[in-house]
Wavefront OBJ file of the C-alpha trace (Angstrom):
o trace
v 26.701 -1.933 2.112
v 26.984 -5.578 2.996
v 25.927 -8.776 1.267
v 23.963 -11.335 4.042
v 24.558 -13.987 1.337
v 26.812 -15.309 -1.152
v 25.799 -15.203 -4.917
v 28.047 -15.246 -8.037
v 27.074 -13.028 -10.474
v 27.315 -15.265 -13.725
v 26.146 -14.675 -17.912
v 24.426 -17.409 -19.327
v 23.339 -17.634 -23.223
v 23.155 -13.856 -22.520
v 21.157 -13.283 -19.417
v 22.923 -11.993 -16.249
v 21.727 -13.846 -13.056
v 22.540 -13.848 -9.453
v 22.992 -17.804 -8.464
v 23.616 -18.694 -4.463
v 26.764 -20.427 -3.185
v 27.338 -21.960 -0.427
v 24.905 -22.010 2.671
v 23.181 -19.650 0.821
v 22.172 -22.173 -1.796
v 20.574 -24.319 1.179
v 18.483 -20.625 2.199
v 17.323 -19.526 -1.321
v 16.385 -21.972 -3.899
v 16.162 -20.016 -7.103
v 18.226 -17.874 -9.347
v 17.489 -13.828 -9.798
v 17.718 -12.579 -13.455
v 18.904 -9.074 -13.359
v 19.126 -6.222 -16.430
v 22.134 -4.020 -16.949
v 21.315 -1.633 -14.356
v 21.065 -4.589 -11.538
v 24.435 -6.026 -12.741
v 25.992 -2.224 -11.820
v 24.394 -1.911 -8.925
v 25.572 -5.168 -7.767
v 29.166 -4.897 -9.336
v 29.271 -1.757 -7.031
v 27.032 -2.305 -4.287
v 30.320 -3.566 -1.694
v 32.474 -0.677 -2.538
v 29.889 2.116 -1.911
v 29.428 3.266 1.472
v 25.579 3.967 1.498
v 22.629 4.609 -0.700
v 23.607 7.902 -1.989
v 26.920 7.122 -3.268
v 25.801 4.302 -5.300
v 23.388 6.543 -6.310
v 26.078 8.770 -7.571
v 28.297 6.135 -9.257
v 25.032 5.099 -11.463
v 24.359 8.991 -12.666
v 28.031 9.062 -13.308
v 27.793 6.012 -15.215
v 24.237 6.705 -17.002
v 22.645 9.321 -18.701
v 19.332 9.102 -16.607
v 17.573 11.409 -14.850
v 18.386 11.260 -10.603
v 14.850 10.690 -10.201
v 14.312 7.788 -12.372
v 17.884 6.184 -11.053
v 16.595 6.419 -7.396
v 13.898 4.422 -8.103
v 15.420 1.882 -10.025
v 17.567 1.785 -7.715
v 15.046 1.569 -4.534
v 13.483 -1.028 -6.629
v 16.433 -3.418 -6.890
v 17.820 -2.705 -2.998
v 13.832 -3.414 -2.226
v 14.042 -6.890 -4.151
v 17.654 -7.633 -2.846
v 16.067 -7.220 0.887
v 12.980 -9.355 0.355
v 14.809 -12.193 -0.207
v 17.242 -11.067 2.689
v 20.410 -10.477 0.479
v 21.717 -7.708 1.679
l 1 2 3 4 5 6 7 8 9 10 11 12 13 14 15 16 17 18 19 20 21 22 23 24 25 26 27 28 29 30 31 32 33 34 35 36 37 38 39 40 41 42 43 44 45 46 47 48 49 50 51 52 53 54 55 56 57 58 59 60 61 62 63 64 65 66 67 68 69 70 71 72 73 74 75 76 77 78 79 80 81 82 83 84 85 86
């Protein structure tokens, strides 16, 4: 899976956010506050090859049900593609 858009991942006074760089700051004026589950997903989001192996690295990495982690994890690719991220 690609990113359309640059964004740093960053920790400020304890929040993780997503903040554009780049062009991408002139496209998307904002900053996206993510939990601990959005900061793996995005930490691994590159390196997997589709849905289902991300999928895969977060049961590995969580004790959570596959259910529940496919639709967090819908949920956050759904968010990431509204504001045309990846």
């Amino acid at each position: 899976m690609k990113f359309k858009k640059e964004f740093m991942l960053r920790e400020i006074v304890g929040e993780t956010i997503l903040i554009p760089m780049g062009d991408s700051n002139n496209h998307f004026n904002g900053i996206i506050t993510i939990n601990e589950l959005g900061k793996f997903i995005w930490e691994n989001l590159e390196s997997s090859k589709d849905e289902e192996e991300l999928l895969h690295k977060i049961l590995e990495e969580y004790e959570v049900e596959e259910k529940e982690a496919k639709e967090d994890l819908d949920e956050f690719l759904d968010k990431l593609r509204q504001v045309d991220i990846i």
